[in-house]
N, C-alpha and C positions, 0 to 999 in steps of 0.2 A: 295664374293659369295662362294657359296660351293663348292665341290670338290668330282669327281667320280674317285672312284679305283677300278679296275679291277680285282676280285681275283681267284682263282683257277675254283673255285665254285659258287660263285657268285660275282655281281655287288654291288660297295658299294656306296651310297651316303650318303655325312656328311658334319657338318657344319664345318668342317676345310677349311683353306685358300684357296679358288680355284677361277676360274675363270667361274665354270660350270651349266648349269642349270637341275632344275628336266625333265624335258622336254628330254633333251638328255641324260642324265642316263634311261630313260624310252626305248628310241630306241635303247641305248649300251643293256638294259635286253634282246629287245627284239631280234635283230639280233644277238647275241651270244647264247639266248635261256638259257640265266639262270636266278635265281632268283635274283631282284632286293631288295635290304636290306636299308632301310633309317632309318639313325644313329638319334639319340635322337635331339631334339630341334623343330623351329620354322621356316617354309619356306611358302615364302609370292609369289605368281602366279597368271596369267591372267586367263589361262586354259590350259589343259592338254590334249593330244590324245593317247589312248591307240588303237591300231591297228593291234595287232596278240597276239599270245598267251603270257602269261605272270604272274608272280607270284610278286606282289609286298606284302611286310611285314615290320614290324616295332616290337620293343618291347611293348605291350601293352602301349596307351598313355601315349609315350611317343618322339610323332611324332605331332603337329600341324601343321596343312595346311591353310592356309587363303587366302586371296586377297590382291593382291599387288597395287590395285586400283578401282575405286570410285564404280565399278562393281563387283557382285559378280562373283567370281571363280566358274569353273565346271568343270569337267572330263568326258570324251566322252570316253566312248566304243567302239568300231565299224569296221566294217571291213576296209581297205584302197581301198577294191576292192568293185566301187557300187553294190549294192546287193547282195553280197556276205554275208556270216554269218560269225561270229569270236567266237572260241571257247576256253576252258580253262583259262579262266581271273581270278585270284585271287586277290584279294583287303583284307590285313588282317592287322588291330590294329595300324588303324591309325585316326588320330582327324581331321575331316574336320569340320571350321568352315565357316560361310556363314555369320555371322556377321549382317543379317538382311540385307545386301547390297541388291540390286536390281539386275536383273541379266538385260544383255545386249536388250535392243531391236531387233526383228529377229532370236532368239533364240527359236527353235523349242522344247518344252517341257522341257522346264529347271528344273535340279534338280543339286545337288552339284557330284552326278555320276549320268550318263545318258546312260543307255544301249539300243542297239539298234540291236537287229539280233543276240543274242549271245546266247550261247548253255554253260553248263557246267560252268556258272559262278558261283562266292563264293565270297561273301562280308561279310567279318566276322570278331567279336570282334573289328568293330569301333564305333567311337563315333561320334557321325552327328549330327550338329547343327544349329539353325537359319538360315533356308535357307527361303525365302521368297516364294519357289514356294514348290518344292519336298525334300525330304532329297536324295531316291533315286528312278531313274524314270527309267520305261523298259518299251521296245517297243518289243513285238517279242519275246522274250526274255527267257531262262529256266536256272534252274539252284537252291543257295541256296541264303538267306537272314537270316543268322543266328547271336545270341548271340551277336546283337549290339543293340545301346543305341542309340536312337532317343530323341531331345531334341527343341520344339521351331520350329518346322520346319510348313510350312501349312499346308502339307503331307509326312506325312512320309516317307510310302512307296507306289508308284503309280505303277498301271502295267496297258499297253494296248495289251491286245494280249496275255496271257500269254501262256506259254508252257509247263502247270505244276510246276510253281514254288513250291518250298521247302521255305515258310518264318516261322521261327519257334526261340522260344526263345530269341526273341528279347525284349530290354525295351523300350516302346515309352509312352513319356512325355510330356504336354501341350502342344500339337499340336492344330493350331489354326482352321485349318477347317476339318482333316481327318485324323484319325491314318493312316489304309491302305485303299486305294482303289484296288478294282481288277473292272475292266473295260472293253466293248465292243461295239464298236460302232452298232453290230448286234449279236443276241445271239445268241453261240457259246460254241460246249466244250470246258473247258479251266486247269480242274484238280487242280489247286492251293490248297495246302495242307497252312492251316494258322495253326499253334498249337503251343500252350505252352506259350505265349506271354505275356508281362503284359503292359495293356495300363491303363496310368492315367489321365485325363483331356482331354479332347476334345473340344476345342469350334466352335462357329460357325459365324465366325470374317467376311464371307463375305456372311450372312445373309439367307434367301431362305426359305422354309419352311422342311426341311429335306436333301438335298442335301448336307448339310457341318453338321457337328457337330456330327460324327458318328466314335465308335470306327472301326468298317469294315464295309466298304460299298461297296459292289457284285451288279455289275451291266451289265444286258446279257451275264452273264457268269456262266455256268455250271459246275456242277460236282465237286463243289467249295468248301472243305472242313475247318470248323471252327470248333477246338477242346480243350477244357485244357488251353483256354484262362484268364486270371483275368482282366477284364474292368472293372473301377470305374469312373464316373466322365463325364460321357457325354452327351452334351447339347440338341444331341436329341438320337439314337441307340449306345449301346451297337455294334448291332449285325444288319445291314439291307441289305436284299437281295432283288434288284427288277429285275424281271423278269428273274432270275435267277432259274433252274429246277436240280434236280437230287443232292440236298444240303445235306449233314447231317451236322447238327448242335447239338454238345455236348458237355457235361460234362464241361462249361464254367462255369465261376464266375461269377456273373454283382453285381456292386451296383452302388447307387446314381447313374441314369439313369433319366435326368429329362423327357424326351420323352418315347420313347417304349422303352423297355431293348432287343428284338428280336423280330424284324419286315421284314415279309415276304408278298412282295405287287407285281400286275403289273398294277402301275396305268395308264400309256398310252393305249389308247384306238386302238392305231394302231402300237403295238408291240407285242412283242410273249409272251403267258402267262407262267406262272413256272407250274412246275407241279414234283414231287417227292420228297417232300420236309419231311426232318425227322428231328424233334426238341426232343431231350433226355436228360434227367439226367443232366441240367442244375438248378443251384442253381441263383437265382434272390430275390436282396433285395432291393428295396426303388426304383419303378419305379414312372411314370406317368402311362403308360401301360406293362402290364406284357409280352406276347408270343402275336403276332397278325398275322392270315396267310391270309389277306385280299385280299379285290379290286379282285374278279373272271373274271371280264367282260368277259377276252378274253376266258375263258373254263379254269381255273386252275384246279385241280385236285391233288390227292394222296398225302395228309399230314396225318403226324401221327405226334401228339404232347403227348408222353408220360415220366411218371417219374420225371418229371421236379418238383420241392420246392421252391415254390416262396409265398413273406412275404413282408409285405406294399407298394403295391400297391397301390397309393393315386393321387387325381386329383391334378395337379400342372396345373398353370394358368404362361402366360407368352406371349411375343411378337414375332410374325413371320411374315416373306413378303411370298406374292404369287410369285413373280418373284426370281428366286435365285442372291438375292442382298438384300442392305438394304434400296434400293426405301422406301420412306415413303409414296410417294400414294401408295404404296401395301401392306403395311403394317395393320395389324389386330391384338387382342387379342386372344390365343385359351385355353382354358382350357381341360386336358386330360381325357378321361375314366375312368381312375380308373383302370380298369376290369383286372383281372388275368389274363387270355385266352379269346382271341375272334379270332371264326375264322365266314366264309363267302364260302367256297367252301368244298369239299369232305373232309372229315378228321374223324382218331378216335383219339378221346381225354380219352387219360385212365391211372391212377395208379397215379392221379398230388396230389400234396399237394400243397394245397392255403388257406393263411392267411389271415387276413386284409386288404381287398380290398376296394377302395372307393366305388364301385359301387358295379358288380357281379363280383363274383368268374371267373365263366366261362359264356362268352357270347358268343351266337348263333346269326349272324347275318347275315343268308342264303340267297345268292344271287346269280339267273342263270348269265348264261352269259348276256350280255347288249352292245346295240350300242347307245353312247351316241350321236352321230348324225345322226340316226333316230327315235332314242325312242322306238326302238323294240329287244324282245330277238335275240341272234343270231341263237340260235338254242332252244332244247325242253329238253337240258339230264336235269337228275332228279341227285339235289345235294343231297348226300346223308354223315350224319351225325353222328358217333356212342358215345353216350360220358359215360363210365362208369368206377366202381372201382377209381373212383376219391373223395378225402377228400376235402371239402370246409366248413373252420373256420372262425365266425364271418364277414361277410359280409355280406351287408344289402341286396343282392339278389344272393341266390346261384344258381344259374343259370337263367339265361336271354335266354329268347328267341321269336327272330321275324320268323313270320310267312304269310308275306305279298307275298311271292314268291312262286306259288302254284307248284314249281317244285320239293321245299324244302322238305324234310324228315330226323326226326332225330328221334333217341333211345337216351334217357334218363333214364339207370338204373341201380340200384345197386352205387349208389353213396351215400356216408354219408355227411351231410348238419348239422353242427353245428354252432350256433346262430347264423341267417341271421334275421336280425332284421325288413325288410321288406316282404321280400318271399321269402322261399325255394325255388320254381319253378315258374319262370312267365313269362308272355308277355310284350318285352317291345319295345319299336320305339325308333328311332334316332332323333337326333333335330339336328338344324340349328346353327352353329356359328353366332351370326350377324357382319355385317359392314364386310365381308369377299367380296373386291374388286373384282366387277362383278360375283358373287357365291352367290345369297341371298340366294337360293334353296341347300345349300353345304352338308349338310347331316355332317358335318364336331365335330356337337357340342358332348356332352354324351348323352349317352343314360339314357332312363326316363321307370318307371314303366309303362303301358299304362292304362290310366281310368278305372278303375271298372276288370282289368283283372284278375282274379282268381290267389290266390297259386295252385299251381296241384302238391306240392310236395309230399302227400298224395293220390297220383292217383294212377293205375292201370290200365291204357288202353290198351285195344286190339293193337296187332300190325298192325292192318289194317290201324290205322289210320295213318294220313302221321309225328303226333308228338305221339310217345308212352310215358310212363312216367310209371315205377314200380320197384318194390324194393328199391326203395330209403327210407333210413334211415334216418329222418330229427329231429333232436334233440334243444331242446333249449340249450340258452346259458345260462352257469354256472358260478357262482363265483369262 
């Protein structure tokens, strides 16, 4: 076994001859109060308790941690005193692997570190792997998640409660159900700053219709900042906030998105709506949906979706469950929109460049609030819509727009409209996915030109009316 030595300055642990374990080098850091040093090699454990303050480090991977049996390994955080908080934790440049093991039964939120109440933590420059539930999971919890490498894990990185985290510059890699989640069982400010991140592959291994397969998924959590991210590779968002308010979202990368690339929703009908939501200067390549600020029911409000350069935009067709599983009676086919931009509640949409869209460039799919258990609005505001200074190229409808919600009002002008091979400006309706499990009514499918509905991108209406349409520059397309 290994051996702890006591040094001026710090605690050492190494694979030299001893009798001792990492477990008690962790309590020798922490009752002497100095930094704990773990010397090069491989060290196999049940689990660990970390329980006051503490500075553990390694020479960059050059420390393996694993499971010394049929269970996965984890490291607890936490204070020794119940309900207490534990602050100054550092965790730096060490290899926890999880091996795919299963972690214990009765194990409350497993992750290979599991923070719980901590203030001022720092988990930096490691490498986390294969863990079957989290890579790393916070309850409560503030502090950084920096410059480590996620690999295989189901979630990377999970937080309930946050407290402002700092996760930034991190590499996370084929993760099977969720790069990060930031989480709240009731929505709540929560401040999490995500930037600079590179995430590649996302799947969504435990099925559902959006719930897994997302590079960030914000959920009842505010004021929740996504910046300088690069996402490629996920099986449904890049980027999806539900019911989450007071967002900026920018200057990110996304490609190969087969779902929406940044999806902003509050589909529960009896939760709290978002509302100040800022999507910017975000570069999007090869979605199924481009920017989506949907689902108002509850009263959403205050989006601005400007600057953003987004290019093939195309309907991809694939399989999803209605229950977040992969139940085969809930199982359906859905094919996506297409559409560059759509949004459904207040927003200005201005300054976007959009490419090759399957559908429309920018869709307008204005909807008051709604009780969908008793079929009546909740209230009377008037959705109001402003979408200008926007370039939309070759798409077969450069702007879309439903008009079925007599609250709705939008401006449409001063937009340039090059080759839309169906109509510059039009009216269009929603369809029905079929065979979608007790949903025949879903509203779910693309959106359709509507019969006999005029181009008006050659209009000039008054702005009394509740859809204006002018200045728009509508050009064909050129070789």
């Amino acid at each position: 076994m290994p051996k702890i030595e006591i040094q001026n300055d710090l605690i050492v642990y190494s694979t030299a001859a001893g009798t001792d374990t990492l477990q008690a080098a962790i309590n020798q850091a922490i009752a002497s109060q100095k930094p704990l040093y773990i010397g090069p090699g491989s060290y196999s454990v049940t689990s660990l308790r970390i329980d006051d303050k503490i500075k553990i480090f390694a020479m960059k991977g050059s420390v393996t941690i694993n499971s010394s049996g049929a269970n996965c390994f984890y490291i607890t955080v936490q204070s020794g005193v119940s309900g207490a908080r534990i602050s100054d934790v550092t965790i730096e440049g060490l290899v926890l692997d999880g091996e795919n093991k299963p972690f214990a039964t009765g194990i409350a939120r497993p992750g290979l570190i599991r923070c719980v109440n901590a203030d001022r933590l720092m988990i930096k420059d490691c490498f986390i792997s294969r863990s079957d539930r989290a890579g790393v999971d916070l309850i409560q919890s503030a502090g950084t998640i920096s410059g480590n490498e996620f690999y295989g894990c189901r979630t990377s990185i999970y937080s309930n409660k946050s407290l402002g985290l700092d996760i930034s510059e991190n590499y996370i890699r084929d993760s099977k159900d969720n790069g990060i989640v930031i989480w709240r069982a009731d929505q709540a400010f929560d401040g999490t700053s995500i930037g600079g991140n590179r995430i590649y592959g996302v799947q969504n291994d435990t099925g559902g219709s959006g719930e897994f397969g997302n590079g960030v998924f914000v959920y009842q959590s505010n004021s929740v900042t996504s910046f300088s991210n690069v996402i490629s590779g996920c099986n449904y968002s890049a980027l999806r906030y539900s019911q989450s308010s007071n967002a900026i979202i920018s200057s990110n990368q996304i490609s190969s998105t087969r779902e929406t690339a940044i999806f902003v929703e509050a589909p529960d009908d009896n939760a709290a709506p978002y509302e100040g939501i800022v999507v910017s200067s975000n570069a999007i390549f090869d979605a199924g949906d481009g920017i989506k600020i949907v689902n108002p029911n509850l009263g959403s409000r205050r989006s601005t979706i400007s600057s953003n350069v987004l290019k093939n935009i195309s309907q991809k067709t694939f399989v999803q469950w209605a229950s977040p599983s992969r139940d085969p009676a809930t199982q359906y086919t859905v094919t996506t929109p297409g559409n560059g931009i759509t949004v459904s509640s207040d927003a200005v949409v201005h300054a976007n460049t959009i490419e090759s869209c399957g559908f429309a460039g920018i869709a307008l799919t204005i909807a008051g609030t709604y009780n969908a258990t008793t079929g009546v609005g909740r209230d009377q505001n008037t959705i109001a819509v402003l979408v200008n200074d926007n370039i939309v190229k070759n798409c077969p409808v450069g702007v879309g727009y439903s008009d079925d919600d007599p609250r709705g009002y939008a401006e449409v002008s001063e937009n340039m409209i090059v080759g839309a091979s169906n109509a510059a400006i039009t009216r269009v309706s929603v369809t029905n996915l079929p065979n979608v499990p007790n949903n025949p009514n879903n509203g779910f499918g693309p959106l359709v030109r509507r019969p006999g509905a005029p181009d008006v991108g050659g209009n000039a209406d008054p702005i009394t009316t509740r859809f204006s349409f002018f200045r728009n520059k509508v050009i064909p397309k050129t070789v």
